[in-house]
C-alpha positions in Angstrom: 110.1 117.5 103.1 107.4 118.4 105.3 107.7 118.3 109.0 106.7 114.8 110.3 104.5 113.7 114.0 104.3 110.3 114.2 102.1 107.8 116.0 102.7 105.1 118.1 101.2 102.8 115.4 103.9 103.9 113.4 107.0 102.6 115.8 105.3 99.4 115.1 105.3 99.0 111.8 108.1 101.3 110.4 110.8 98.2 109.7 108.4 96.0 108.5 109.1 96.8 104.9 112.4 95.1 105.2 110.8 92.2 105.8 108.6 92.3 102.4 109.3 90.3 99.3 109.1 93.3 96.5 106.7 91.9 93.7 108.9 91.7 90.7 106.4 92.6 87.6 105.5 89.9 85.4 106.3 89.8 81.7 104.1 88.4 79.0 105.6 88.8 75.8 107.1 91.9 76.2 103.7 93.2 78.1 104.3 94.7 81.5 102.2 93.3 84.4 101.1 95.0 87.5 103.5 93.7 90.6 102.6 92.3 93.8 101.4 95.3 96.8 104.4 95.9 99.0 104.5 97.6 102.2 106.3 101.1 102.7 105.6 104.7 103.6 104.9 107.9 101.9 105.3 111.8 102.8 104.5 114.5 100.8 106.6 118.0 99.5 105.4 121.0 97.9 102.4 122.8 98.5 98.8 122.4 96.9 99.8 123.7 93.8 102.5 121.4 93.2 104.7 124.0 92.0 108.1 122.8 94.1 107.6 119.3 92.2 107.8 120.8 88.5 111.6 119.9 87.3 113.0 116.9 89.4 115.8 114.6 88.8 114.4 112.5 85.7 114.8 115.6 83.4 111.3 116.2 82.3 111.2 119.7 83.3 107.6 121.4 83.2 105.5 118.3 84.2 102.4 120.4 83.2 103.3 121.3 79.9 104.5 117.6 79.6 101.8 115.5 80.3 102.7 114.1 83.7 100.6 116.7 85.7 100.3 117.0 89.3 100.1 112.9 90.3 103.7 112.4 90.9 106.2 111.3 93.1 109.7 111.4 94.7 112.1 107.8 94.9 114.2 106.9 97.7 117.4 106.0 96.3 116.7 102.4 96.6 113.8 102.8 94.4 115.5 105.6 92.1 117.5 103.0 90.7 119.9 105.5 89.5 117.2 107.0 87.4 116.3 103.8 85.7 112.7 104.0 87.1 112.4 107.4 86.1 108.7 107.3 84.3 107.4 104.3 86.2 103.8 104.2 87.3 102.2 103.4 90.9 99.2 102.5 93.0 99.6 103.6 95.9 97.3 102.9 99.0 96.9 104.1 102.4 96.5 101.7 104.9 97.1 101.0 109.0 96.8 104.7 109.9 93.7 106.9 111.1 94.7 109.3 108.6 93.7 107.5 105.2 90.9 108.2 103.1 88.6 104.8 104.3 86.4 105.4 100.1 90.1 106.2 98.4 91.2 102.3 97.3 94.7 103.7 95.6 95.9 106.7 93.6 98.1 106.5 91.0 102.1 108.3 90.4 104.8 108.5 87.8 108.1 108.8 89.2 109.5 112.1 88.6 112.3 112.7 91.0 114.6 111.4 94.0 113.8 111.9 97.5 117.7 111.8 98.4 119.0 110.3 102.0 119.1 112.7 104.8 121.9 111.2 106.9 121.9 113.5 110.2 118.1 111.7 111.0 117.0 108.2 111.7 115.8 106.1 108.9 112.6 106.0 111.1 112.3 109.4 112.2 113.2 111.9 109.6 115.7 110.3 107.4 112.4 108.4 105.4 114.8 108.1 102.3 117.7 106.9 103.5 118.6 103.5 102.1 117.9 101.1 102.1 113.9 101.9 102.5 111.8 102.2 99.9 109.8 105.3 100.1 107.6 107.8 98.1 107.7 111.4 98.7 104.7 112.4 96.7 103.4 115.7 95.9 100.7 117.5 98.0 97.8 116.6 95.4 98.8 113.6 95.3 98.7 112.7 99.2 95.8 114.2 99.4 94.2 111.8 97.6 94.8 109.3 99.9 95.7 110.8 103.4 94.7 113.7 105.0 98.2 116.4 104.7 98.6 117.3 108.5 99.4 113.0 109.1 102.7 113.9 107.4 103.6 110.9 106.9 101.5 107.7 106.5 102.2 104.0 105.6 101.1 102.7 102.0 101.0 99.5 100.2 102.7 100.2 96.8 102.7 98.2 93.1 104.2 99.3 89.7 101.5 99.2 87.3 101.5 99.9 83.5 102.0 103.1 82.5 98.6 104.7 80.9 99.9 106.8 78.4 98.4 108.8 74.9 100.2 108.7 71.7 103.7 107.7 71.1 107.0 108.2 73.0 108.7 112.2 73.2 112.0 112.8 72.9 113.2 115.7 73.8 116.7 117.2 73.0 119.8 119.1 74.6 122.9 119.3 73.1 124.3 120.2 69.5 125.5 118.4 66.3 128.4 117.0 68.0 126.8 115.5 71.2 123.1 114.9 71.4 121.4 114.3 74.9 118.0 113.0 74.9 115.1 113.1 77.3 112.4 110.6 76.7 108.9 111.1 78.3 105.9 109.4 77.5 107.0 106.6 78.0 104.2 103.3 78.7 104.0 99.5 79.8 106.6 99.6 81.6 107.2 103.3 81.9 111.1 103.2 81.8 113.8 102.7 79.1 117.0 100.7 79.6 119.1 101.0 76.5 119.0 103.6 73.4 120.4 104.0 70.1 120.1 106.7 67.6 120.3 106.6 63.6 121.2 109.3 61.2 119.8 109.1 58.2 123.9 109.1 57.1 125.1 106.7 60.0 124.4 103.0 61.2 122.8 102.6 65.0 125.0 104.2 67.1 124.9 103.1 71.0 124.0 106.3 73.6 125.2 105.6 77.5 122.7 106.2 80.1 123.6 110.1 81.2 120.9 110.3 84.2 117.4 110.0 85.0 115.5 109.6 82.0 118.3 111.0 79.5 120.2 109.2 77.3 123.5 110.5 75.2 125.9 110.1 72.4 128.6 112.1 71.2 128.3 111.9 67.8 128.3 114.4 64.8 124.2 114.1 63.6 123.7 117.9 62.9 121.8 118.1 59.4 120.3 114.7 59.4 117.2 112.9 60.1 117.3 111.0 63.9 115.5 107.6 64.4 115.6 105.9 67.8 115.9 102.2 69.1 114.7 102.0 72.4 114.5 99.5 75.2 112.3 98.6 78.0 114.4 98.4 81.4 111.8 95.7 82.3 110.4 94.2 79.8 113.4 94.3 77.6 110.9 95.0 75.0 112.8 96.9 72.1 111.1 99.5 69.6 111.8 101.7 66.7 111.0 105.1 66.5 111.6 105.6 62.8 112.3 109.5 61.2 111.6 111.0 65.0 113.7 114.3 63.8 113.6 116.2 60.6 117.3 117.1 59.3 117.0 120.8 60.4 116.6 119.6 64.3 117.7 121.8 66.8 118.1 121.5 70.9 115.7 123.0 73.0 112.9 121.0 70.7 110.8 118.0 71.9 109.7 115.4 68.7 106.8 113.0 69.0 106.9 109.4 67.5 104.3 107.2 66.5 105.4 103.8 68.8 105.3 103.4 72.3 105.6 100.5 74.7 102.7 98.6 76.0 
């Protein structure tokens, strides 16, 4: 986390997040809805290159190679949801501070990681991810769109937004024949997942428990057969079917592409 000089203007506003009604996003069948804008605050970590954001808690390790490039950001726990927003998207704007970008209207993040609490500071000076705020620790690209860097830390008015997202879902594995643990990425509408099943092409569905961020797990023996996947929306509730993701000769270490995704 980058050093942080505030402004008076800052001391002003810095509770009045807790004061906000968080727009819940709207569901029409099974379509995920932009929410309402909802006041918060945002810092920045890494450098230019973005390098110290590739990894992060949601498991999808190079973000480059991956597809979720440089536009990314860092939860406060409260907003983590224990990796269950892992892969949502954001609009976030700038606003009430001389250090925004006046022609910048928003830019837009995927949640990537956790900005965990930092208990020796002040929730308003220093401790910007302690619960229960809700805060976005975005990467140095990323701020930059919206804020000049040296303001260190700037207030924003945030909504989740669909997910924008090309081809189907990835799911990428870890594990071995007795106990499979999935990573999915790619993920649109609402960008996260909230349940999981996988199919051998010798079992019935067989449930997988929520391991962390955006990985999913069952202990199971699947080695030497073909893997489908049921998946579910966290928000939407929207379920899919990733038929014949795997081939029988699958192996860990190996990321397989379907042909569905959420919208």
């Amino acid at each position: 986390m980058v050093s942080i000089h505030q402004s008076r203007s800052f001391f002003l506003i810095a509770f009045t997040w807790m004061f906000a009604i968080v727009g819940k996003p709207a569901l029409v069948a099974g379509i995920f809805q932009p929410s309402q804008w909802t006041l918060a605050h945002a810092t920045f970590y890494g450098d230019e290159t973005a390098s110290a954001t590739i990894g992060g808690a949601c498991g999808y390790g190079n973000l480059l190679l991956n597809g979720y490039g440089t536009d990314t950001a860092a939860l406060s726990s409260t907003l983590f949801n224990n990796g269950y927003a892992c892969g949502t998207c954001y609009q976030i704007q700038c606003v009430q501070s001389s250090a925004c970008y006046s022609n910048v209207p928003y830019t837009t993040v995927t949640a990537t990681n956790i900005c965990p609490p930092n208990w020796a500071e002040a929730s308003n000076n220093g401790g910007w991810c302690n619960p229960p705020r809700a805060h976005f620790d975005m990467s140095k690209p990323a701020f930059m769109k919206i804020a000049q860097w040296q303001a260190g830390i700037v207030p924003v008015m945030y909504r989740r937004v669909p997910c924008s997202t090309s081809g189907g879902l990835r799911f990428s594995f870890q594990g071995n024949g007795y106990w499979l643990l999935v990573y999915v990425m790619n993920v649109g509408g609402g960008g996260d997942i909230g349940n999981m099943w996988v199919k051998g092409s010798g079992t019935g569905w067989i449930s997988m428990s929520h391991n962390w961020g955006a990985s999913y797990q069952a202990f199971a023996t699947l080695s030497g057969q073909a893997l489908s996947f049921k998946v579910t929306s966290y928000t939407t509730k929207q379920t899919i079917i990733a038929w014949n993701v795997s081939p029988p000769n699958w192996a860990a270490g190996l990321t397989y592409s379907s042909n569905v995704n959420f919208h």
